[in-house]
KOLDOLUM-56832 format. One record per atom (N, C-alpha, C): residue in one letter; x, y, z. Coordinates in steps of 0.05 Angstrom, whole numbers, plus 5000, padded with zeros to 4 digits. Layout:
# KOLDOLUM-56832
aXYZ...
# end
This chain:
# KOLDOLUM-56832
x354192935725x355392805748x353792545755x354892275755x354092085765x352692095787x350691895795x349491845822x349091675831x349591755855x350091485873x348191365884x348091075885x346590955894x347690695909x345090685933x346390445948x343990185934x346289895938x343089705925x343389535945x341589485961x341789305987x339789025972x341588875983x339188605979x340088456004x338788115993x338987946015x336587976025x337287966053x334288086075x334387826096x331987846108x331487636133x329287456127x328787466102x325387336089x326487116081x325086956071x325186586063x326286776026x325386936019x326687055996x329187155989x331386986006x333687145999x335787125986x335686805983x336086745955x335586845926x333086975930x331687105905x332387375894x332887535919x333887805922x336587765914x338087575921x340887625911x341087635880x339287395872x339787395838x338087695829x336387805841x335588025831x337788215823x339188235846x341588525858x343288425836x344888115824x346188115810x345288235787x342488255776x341488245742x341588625745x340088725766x340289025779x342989095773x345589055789x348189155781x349389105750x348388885737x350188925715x347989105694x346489135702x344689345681x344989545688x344389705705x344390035711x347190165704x346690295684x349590445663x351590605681x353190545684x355590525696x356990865681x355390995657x356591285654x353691425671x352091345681x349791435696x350091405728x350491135739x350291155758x353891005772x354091105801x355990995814x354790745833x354390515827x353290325847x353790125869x354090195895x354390045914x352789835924x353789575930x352189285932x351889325962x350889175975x350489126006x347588986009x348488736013x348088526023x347688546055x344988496059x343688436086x343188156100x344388056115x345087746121x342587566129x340987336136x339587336142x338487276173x340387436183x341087446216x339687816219x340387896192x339488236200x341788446197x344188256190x347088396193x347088536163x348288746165x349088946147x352688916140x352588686116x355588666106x356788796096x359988816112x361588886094x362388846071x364389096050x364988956021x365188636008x366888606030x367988316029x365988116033x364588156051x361987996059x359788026035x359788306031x357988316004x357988105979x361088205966x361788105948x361887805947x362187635970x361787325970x358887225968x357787445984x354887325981x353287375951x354287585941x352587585907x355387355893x356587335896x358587085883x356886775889x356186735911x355586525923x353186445917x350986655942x348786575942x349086625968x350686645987x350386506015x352986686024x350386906050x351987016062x353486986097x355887146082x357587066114x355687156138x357186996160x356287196183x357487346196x357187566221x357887776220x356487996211x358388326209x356988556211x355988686223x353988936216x352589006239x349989056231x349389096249x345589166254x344789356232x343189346209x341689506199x340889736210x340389726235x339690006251x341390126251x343690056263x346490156260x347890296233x347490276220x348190326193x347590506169x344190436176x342990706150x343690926153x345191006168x344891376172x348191256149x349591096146x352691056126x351291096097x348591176094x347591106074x346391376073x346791556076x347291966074x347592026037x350191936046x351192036022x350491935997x349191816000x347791685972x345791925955x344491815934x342691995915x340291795924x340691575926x337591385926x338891135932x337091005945x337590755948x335090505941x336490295933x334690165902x334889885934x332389925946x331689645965x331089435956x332989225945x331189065933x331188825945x329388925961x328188635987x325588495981x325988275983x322488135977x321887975999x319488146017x317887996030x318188186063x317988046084x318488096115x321488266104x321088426136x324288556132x325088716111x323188756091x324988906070x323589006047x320188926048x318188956029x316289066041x316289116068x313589076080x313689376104x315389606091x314689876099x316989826121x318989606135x320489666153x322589886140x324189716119x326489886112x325890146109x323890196088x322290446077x322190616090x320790546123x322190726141x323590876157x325290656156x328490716175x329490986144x329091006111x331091066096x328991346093x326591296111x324091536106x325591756125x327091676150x327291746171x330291966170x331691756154x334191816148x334392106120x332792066111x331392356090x332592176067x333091926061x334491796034x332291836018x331491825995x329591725979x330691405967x329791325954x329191005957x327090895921x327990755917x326290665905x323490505915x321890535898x318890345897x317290515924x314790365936x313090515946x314590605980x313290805986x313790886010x311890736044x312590786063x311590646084x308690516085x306990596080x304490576072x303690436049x305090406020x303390276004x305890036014x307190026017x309489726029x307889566049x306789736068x305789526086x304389446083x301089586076x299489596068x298989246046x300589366027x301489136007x302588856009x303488816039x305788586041x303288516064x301788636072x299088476089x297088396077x297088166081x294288016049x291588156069x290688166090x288488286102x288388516097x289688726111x289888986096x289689086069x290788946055x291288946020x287588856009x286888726026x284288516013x281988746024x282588876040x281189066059x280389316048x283489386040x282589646019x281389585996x282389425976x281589305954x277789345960x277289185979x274589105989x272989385982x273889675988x272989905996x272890145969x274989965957x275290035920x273189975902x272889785915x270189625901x272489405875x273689345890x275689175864x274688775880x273988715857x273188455860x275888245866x274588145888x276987885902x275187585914x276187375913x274687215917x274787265943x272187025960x271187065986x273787016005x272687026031x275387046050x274087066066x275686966093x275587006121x278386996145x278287186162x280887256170x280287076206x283286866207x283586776232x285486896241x285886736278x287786956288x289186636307x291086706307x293286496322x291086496350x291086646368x290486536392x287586426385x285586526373x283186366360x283385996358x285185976341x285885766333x287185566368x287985676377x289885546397x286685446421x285485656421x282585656444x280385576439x279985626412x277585596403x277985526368x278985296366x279585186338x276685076327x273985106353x271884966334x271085256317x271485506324x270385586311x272185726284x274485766285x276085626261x274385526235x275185256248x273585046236x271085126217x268885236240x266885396229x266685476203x269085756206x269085936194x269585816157x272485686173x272785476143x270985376128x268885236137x267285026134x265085266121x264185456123x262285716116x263985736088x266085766085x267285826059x266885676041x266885376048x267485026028x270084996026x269784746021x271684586009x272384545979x274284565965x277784585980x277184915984x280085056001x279285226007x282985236005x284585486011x286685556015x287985726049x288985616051x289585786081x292485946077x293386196075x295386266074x296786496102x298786486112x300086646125x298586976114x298587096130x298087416119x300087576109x302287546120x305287626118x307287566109x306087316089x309387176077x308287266044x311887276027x311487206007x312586985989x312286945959x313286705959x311586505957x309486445967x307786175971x307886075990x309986236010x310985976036x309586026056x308485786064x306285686077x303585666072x302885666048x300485616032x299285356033x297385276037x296984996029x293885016019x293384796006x291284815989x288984576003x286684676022x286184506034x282984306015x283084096020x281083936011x278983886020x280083796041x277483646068x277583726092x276383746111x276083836137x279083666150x278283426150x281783296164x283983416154x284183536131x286983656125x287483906139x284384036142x284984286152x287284406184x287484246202x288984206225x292384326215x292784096193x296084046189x296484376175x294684466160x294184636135x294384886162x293484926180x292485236197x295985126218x296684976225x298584936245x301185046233x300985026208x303085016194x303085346186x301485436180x300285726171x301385896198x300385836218x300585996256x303785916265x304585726247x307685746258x309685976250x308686116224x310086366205x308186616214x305586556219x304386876229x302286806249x301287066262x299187046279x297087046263x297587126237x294487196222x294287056203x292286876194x291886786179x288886796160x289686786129x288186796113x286186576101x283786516112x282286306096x281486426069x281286276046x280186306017x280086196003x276286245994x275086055974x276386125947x275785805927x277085785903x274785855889x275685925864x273786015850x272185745840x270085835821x267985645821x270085375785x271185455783x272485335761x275685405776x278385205766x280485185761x281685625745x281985775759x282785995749x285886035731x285586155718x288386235700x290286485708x292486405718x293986615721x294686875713x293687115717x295087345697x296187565708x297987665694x299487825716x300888085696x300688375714x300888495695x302488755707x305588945704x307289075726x306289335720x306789415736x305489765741x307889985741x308490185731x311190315730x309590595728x311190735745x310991095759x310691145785x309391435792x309691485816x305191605814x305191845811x302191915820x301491895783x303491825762x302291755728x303091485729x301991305734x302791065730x302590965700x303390655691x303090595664x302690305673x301690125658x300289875663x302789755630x303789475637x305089395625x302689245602x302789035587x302188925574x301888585596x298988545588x298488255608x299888035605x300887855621x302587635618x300487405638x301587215629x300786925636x302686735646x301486545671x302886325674x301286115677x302485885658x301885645659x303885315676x303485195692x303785075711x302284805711x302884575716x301484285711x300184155756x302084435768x301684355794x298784465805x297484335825x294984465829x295084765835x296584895845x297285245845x299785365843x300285535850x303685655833x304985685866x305785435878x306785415910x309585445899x311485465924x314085585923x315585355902x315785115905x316884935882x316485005855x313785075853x313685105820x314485415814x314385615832x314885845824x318185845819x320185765831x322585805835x324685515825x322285275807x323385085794x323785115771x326485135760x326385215734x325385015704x323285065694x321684945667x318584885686x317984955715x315984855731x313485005713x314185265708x311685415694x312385605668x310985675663x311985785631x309986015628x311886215624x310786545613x308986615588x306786575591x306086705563x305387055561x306487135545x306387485539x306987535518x303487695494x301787715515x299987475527x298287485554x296387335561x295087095536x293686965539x292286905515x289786905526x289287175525x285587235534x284687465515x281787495513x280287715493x282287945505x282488295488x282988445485x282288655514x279188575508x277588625523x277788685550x278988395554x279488345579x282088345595x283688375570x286888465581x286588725583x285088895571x284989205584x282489255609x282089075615x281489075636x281588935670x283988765661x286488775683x287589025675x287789095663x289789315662x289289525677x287089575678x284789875687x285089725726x284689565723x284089385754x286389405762x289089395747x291389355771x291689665765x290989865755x292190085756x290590245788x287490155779x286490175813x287490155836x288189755831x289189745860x291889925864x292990005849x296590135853x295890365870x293990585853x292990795862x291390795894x290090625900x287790525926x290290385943x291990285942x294490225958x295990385970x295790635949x298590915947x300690735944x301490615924x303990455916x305190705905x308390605899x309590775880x312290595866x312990725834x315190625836x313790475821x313790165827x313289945808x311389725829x310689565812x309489405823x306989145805x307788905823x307288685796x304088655813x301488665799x299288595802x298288345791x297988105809x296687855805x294087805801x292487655782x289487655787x288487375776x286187235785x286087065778x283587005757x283686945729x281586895709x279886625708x277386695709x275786525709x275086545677x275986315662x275486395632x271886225628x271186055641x268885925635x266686195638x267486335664x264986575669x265786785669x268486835661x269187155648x270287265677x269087165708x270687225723x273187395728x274487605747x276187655746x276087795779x278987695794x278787715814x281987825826x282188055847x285688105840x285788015869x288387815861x289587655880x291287735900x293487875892x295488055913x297488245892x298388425909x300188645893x303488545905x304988575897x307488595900x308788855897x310188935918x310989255915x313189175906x314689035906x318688955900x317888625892x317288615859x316988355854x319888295848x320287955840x322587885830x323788005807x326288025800x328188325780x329988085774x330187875764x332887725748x331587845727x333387745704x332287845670x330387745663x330187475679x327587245663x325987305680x325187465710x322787505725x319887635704x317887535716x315587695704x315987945697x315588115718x316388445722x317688525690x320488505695x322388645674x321588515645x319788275639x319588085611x316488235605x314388325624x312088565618x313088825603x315488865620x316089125610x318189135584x319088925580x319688805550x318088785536x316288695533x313688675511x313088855505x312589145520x311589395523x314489605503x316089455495x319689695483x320589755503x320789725533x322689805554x324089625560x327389615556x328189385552x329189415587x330889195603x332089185628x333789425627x335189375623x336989715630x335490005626x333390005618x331490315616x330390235639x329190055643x326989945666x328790085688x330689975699x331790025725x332590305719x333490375705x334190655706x331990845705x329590755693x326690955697x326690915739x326690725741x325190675771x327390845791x329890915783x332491005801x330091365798x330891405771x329091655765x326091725781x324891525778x322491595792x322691555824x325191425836x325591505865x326291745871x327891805847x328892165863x326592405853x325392275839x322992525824x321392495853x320592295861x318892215886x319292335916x321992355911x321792385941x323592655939
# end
């Protein structure tokens, strides 16, 4: 007997664009003598679309308005076998949904309330990590009303780290609101801009050399499996929302092009952080290579990375013999084994 599943995308995040092309590459893979699959499209007002509304917005890109409240709704989402969230970022990555569908007794794909939030908070995330003993470059955590009262000591704090330095939202994903700061004068435009998307913000030092991107997806529930390391290369000073989502902006290499060595040991490192998170399900681990000093530092986890065919995620787990249509259909499996 077939099973049913609901696949919600969209969301209320600066990612929802992204989610839609996911949900399209998601529906035409998952085997159709396996599963029965329902789309639903979440607007970025919070509305929970109808068919009609659905179906324009994975046609389009761009959903109607209208519908109803997400709150309203999940309990219509009973009768399902699992439901495949595939939200990226606020609203839909970050342990909300997880637990309205925790509440509702659904099981769900990917991690549960705890490794979601946990994960989608760069402080929290940097915090546990910290307690793992898993190496991350330096850091220091501001706070919106700090900044608004007492910006000299801000300032300070920045200034203790060096220059250039990075200031990021705690709560976004994507890159948005990142900026890459240089000099003390930039720092103002760089934190104003950061406190307009969250109260919390992330200062962080660069490493002592230009670092190399590597990135490597995590698949199971309490047996995890570590994909094969991948690489991105980029001509912009960091991988900000233009170059991640510009197409020819950066280029995949897989595998990595680093010693052996040391790709099994990202490997061992993101299988830590997965476990020290309580992630489940899947999940893409970022880290940044210092190839001059062997360096290695893990940057952030993604519990619901990007899922088109060409995303990182599903092209790891290509390299590895899992082609896209096993992929999603392992992760439907390991939601209902999970919960």
């Amino acid at each position: 007997m077939k099973k049913r599943i609901l696949l919600l995308a969209g969301g209320q995040s600066g990612e929802h664009e992204v989610s839609l092309m996911s949900a399209r590459s998601v529906l035409a893979a998952l085997p159709r003598d396996q599963f029965d699959v329902t789309p639903v499209v979440i607007s970025k007002q919070g509305r929970w679309l109808p068919p009609t509304g659905t179906q324009k917005a994975l046609e389009t890109g761009e959903a109607p308005g209208g519908g109803d409240l997400v709150l309203h709704r999940v309990a219509s989402a009973e009768g399902y076998d699992a439901v495949f969230p595939l939200l990226h970022g606020p609203m839909g990555e970050d342990g909300t949904i997880q637990g309205l569908l925790t509440l509702a007794g659904i099981p769900f794909v990917g991690s549960g309330v705890l490794g979601s939030a946990v994960s989608m908070d760069k402080v929290m995330t940097k915090q546990v990590l910290a307690s793992a003993g898993i190496a991350q470059v330096e850091w220091r955590l501001a706070l919106r009303r700090e900044w608004r009262s007492q910006p000299e000591v801000v300032t300070a704090r920045a200034t203790e780290l060096g220059f250039p330095l990075f200031v990021k939202p705690a709560n976004l994903g994507s890159s948005v609101g990142i900026s890459k700061v240089s000099h003390t004068d930039d720092l103002q435009a760089a934190l104003d801009l950061a406190f307009s998307l969250d109260r919390r913000v992330i200062l962080e030092a660069m490493t002592s050399h230009k670092p190399r991107e590597v990135e490597v997806g995590i698949l199971g529930n309490d047996a995890p499996v570590a994909s094969p390391v991948g690489e991105l290369s980029f001509d912009s000073e960091f991988y900000d929302y233009e170059t991640k989502y510009t197409e020819g902006r950066a280029q995949m290499h897989i595998p990595a092009r680093m010693p052996r060595d040391m790709s099994e040991r990202v490997r061992e490192m993101a299988l830590q952080a997965f476990r020290a998170l309580d992630c489940a399900g899947l999940a893409r681990v970022d880290f940044f290579y210092v190839e001059e000093t062997g360096e290695l530092f893990l940057n952030e986890v993604n519990t619901m990375p990007g899922f088109t065919t060409t995303s990182m995620y599903p092209k790891l787990f290509e390299a590895a013999g899992i082609g896209y249509s096993e992929l999603v259909t392992r992760l439907v499996t390991l939601a209902l084994e999970e919960r």
